[in-house]
C-alpha positions as a Markdown table, in Angstrom:
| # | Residue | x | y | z |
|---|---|---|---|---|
| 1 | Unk | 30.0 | -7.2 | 0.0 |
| 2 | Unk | 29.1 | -3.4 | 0.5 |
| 3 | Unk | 25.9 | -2.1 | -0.5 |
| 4 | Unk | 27.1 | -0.6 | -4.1 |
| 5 | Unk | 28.2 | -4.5 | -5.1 |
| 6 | Unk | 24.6 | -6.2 | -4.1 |
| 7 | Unk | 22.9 | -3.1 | -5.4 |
| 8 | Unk | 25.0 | -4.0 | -9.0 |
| 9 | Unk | 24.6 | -7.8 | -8.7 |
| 10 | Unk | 20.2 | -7.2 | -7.8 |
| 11 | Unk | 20.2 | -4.6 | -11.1 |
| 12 | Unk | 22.2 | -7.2 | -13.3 |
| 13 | Unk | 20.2 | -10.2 | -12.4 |
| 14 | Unk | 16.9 | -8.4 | -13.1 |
| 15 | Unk | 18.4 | -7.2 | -16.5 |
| 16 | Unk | 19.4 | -10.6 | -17.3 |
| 17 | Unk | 16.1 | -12.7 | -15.9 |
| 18 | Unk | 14.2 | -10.0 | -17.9 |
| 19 | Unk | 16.0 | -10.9 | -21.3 |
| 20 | Unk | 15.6 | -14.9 | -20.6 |
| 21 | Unk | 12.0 | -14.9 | -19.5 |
| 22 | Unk | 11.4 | -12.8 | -22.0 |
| 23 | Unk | 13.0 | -15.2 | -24.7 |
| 24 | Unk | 10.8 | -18.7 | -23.9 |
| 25 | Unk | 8.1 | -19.5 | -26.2 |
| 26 | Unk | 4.6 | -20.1 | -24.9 |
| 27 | Unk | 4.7 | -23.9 | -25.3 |
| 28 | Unk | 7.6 | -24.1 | -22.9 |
| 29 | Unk | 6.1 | -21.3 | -21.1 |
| 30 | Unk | 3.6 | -23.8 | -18.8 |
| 31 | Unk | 6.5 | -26.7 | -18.3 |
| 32 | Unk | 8.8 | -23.9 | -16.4 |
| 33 | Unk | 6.0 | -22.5 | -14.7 |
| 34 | Unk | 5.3 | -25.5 | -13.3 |
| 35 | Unk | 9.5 | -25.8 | -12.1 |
| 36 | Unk | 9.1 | -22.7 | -10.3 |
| 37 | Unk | 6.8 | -23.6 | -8.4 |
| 38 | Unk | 8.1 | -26.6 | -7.2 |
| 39 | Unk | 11.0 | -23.7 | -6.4 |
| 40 | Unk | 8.8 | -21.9 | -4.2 |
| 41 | Unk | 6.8 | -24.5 | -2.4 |
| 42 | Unk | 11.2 | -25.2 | -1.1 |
| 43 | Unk | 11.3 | -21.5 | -0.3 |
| 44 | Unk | 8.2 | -21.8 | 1.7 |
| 45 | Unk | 9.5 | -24.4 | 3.6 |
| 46 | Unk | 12.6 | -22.5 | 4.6 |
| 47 | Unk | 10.3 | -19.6 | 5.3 |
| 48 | Unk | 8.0 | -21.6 | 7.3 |
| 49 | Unk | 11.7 | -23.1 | 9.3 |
| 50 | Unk | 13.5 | -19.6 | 9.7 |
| 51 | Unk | 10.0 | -18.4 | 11.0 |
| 52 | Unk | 9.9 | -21.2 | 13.7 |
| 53 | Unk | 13.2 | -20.4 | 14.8 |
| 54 | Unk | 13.0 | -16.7 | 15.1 |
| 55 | Unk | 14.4 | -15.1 | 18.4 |
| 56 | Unk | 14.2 | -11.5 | 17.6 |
| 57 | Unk | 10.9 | -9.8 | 17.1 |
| 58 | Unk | 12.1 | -8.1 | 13.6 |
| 59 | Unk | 13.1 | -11.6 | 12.2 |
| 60 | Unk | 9.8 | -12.7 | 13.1 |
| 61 | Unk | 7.8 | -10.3 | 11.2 |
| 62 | Unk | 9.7 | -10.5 | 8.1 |
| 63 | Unk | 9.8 | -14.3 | 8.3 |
| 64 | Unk | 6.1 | -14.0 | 8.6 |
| 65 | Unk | 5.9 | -11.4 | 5.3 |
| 66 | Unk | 8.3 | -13.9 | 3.4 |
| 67 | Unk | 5.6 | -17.1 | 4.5 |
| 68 | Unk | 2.8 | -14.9 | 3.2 |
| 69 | Unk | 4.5 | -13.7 | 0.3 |
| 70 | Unk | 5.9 | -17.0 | -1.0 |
| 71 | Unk | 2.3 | -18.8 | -0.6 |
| 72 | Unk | 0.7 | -16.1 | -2.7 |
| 73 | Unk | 3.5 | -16.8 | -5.0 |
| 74 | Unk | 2.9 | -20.5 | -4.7 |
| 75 | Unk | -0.6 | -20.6 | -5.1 |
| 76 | Unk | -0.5 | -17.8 | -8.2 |
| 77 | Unk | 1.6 | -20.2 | -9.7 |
| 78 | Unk | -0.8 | -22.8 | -9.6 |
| 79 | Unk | -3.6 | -21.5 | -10.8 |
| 80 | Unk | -1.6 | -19.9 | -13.7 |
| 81 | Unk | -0.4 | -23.1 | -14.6 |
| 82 | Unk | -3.7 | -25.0 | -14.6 |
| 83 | Unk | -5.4 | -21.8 | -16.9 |
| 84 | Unk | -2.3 | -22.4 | -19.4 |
| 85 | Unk | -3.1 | -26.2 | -19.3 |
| 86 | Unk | -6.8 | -25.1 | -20.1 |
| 87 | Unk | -5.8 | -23.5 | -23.3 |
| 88 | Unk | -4.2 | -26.8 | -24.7 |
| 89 | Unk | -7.1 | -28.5 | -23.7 |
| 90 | Unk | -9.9 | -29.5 | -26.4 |
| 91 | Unk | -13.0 | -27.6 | -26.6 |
| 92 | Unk | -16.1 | -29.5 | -25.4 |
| 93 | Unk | -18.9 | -29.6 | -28.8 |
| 94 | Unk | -21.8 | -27.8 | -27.9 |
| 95 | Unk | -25.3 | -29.1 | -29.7 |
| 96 | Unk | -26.8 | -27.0 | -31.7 |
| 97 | Unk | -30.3 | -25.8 | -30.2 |
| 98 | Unk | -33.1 | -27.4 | -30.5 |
| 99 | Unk | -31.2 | -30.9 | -31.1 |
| 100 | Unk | -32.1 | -33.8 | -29.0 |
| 101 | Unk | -29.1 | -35.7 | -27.8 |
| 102 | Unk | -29.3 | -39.7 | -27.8 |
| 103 | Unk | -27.4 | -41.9 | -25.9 |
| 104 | Unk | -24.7 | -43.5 | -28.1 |
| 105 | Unk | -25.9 | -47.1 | -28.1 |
| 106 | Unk | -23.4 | -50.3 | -29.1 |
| 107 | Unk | -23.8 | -51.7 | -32.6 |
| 108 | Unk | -25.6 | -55.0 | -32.4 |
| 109 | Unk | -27.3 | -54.4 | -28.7 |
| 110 | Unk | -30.8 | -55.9 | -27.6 |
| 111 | Unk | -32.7 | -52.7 | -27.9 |
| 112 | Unk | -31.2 | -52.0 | -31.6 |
| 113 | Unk | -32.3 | -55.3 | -33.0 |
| 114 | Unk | -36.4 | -54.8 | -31.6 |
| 115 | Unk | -36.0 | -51.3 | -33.1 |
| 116 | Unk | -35.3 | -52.7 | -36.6 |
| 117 | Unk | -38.4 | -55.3 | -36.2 |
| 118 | Unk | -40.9 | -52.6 | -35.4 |
């Protein structure tokens, strides 16, 4: 393909992953965030392999540039995922101040029963 052709196909495939990213709700949002980056933990790997395997010095360096990219990517996944997974998780109760917290003791326990014969 000439450079005109993969110029049209790159423009085209932003336009269109544009339009479908932008089209997923926020409840799906975490479970395909978590699908690409099972995505780029393969790409890494094939980084990481064209890297090992790199003969000129030019392949090198960009095989080096993709492993860096594609951990950042990887691990900026992650941690995006685990703050969405934060959102949906409940909200610890906070005592008010100045309240004492008790233990939570089970109905019926030894120290319970001398309690109520004081």
């Amino acid at each position: 393909m000439d450079g005109i052709a993969l110029l049209t196909v790159t423009v085209l495939a932003i336009f269109v992953g544009f339009e479908v990213v932008s089209k997923v709700s926020s409840t799906l949002h975490t479970p395909l965030m978590s699908g690409a980056n099972a995505i780029h933990g393969i790409i890494l790997v094939g980084a990481i392999i064209v890297a090992g395997q790199a003969s000129d010095p030019w392949v090198l360096a960009v095989a080096l540039l993709a492993v860096v990219l594609a951990t950042a990517n990887l691990v900026g996944g992650f941690v995006v995922t685990d703050r969405m997974l934060e959102m949906f998780r409940g909200r610890k109760r906070v005592a008010p101040p100045g309240a004492k917290s008790e233990p939570i003791k089970p109905e019926g326990s030894a120290s319970e029963s001398k309690e109520r014969t004081r």
